[in-house]
C-alpha positions as CSV (number, residue, x, y, z in Angstrom):
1,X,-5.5,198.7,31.9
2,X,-7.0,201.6,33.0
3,X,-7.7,205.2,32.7
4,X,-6.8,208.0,34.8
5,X,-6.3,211.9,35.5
6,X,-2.7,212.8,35.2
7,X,-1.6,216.6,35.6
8,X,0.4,218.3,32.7
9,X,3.0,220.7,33.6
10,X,3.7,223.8,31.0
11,X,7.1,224.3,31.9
12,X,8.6,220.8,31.0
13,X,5.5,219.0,29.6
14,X,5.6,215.9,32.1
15,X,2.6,214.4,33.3
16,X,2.3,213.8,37.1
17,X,-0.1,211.4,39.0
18,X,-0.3,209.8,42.1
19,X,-0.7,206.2,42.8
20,X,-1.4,206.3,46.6
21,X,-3.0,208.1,49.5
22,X,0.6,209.5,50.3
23,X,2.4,209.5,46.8
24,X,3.4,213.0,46.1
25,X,4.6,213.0,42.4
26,X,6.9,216.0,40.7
27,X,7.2,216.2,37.4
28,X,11.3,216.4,36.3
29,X,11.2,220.7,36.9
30,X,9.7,220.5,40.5
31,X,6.8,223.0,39.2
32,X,3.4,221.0,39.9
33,X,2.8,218.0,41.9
34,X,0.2,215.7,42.4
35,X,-0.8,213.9,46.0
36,X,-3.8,211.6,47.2
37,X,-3.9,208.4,44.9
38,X,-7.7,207.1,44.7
39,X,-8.8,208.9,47.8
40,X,-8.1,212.7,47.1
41,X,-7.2,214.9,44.6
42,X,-4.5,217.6,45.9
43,X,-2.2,219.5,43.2
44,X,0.5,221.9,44.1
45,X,2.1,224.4,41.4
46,X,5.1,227.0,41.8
47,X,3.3,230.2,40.9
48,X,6.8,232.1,40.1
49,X,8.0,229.8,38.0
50,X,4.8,229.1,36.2
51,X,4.0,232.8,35.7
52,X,0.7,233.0,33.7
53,X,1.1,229.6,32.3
54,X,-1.3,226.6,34.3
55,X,-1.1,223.0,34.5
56,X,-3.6,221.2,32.5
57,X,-5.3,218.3,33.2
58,X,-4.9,215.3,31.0
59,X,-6.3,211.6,30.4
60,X,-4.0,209.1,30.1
61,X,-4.1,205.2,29.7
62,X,-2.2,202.8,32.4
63,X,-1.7,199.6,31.8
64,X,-1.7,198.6,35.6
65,X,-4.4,198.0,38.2
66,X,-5.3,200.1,41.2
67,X,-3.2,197.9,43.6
68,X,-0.2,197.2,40.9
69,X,-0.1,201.4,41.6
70,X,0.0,200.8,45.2
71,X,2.1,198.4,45.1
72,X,4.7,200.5,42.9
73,X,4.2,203.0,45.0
74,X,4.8,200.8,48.7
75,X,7.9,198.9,47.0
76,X,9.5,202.3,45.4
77,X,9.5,200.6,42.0
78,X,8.5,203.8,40.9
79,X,7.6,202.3,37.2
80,X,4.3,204.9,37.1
81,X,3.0,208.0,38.4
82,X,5.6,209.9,36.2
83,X,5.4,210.3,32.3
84,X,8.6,212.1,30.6
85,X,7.6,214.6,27.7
């Protein structure tokens, strides 16, 4: 278990992380994304769509290890790096 930054989005409340170098996560409204895993921290946001409102950074508790990520990442498991409001 371990914790990590996740990004909240204002529109549809999802939280978006990424669980590898090359993992660019959306939350479910395409309006913010997060890239880089472990290595980098990269965020994208939709500037129209979000108007005045900005994505917020959050803490959040995974119950997975740094390669479990990877791995869910590499395999397309895709069972983190999104969480649904």
């Amino acid at each position: 278990m371990m914790t990590i930054k996740a990004l909240r989005c204002p529109l549809c409340g999802d939280a978006v992380y990424s669980r590898a170098r090359h993992d660019m996560r959306y939350c479910s409204c395409k309006s913010i994304s997060a890239d880089g895993g472990f290595d980098y921290t990269k965020i994208s946001y939709d500037t129209e769509k979000l108007g005045d409102k900005q994505p917020t950074w959050i803490d959040v508790t995974v119950d997975a290890t740094k390669k479990e990520l990877y791995h869910d990442w590499n395999t397309g498991a895709d069972k983190f790096g999104l969480i649904k409001a």
